[in-house]
N, C-alpha and C positions, 0 to 999 in steps of 0.2 A: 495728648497730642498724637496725630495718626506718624506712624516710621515714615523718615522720609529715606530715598537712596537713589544715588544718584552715579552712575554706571558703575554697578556693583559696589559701589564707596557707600558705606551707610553712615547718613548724615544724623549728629548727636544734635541733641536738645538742650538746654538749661534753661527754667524761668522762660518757657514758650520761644527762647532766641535758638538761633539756627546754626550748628558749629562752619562758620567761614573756616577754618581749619581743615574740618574733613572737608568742606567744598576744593579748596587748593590742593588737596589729594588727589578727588576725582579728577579735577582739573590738569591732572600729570604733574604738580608737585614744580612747575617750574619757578628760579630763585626770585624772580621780577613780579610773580603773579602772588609773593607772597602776602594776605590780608593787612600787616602791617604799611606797606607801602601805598596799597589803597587807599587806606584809614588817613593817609596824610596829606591826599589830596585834597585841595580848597574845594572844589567842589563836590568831595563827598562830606568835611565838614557842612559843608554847605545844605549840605540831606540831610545830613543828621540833625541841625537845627531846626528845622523844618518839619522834620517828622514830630521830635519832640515838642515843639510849640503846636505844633495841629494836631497831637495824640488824644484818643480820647480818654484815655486814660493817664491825667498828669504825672503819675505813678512810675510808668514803665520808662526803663531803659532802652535804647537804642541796640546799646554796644555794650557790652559785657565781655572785659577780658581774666583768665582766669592764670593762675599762674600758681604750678603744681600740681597735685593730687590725680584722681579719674578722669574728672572734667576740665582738667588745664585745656585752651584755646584763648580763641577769641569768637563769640559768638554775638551772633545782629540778628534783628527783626526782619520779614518777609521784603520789607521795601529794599533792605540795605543785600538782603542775600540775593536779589534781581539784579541790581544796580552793581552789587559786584560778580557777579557773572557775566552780565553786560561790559564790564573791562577787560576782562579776562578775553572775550571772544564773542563775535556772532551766533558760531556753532555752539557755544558751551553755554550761552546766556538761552538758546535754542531748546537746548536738553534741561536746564535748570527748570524754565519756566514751564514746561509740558510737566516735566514731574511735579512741578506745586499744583499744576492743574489738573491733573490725574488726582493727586491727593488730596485736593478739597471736595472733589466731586464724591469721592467714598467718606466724608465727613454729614453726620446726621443734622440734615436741614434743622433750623430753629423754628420751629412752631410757634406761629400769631395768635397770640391771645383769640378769644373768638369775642365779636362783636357785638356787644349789646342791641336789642331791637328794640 
């Protein structure tokens, strides 16, 4: 998975999810903004259900919390690290989304099988 960073805050991985953790860093670390109280709104259950029931892979977690070690956080999928920068702020949800957009674009296109004639 390509580094992601996010005003100089460099954003950790686990299992392809996103550290919401270090996002509330970049984010100025304020006590309201922190991922926990997010996660408890009904309408971010609300995403999360929803993601998870339309995933294509029945597999994957949403939300991943970690508790201890190197990777202790709480880290979410692309939808949920949007959707929580979009609570956090206009401007912050601003800078989150250009930097995932930056970062897929230097991600190597998927090659189409080629077409039988």
């Amino acid at each position: 998975m390509t580094n992601l960073s996010i005003l100089n805050q460099s954003i950790r991985t686990f299992e392809n999810l996103f550290s919401l953790t270090d996002l509330h860093k970049a984010s100025g670390a304020e006590n309201k903004h922190k991922p926990t109280f997010f996660l408890r709104l009904d309408q971010t259950k609300d995403l999360i259900a929803e993601i998870e029931v339309n995933s294509e892979l029945q597999i994957c977690n949403s939300v991943k919390v970690i508790h201890g070690g190197p990777n202790s956080g709480t880290y979410a999928c692309e939808e949920l690290v949007l959707a929580y920068a979009t609570w956090i702020s206009p401007k912050f949800h601003l800078i989150v989304l250009r930097a995932f957009l930056a970062m897929h674009k230097n991600e190597p296109k998927q090659l189409a099988l080629p077409t039988s004639e």
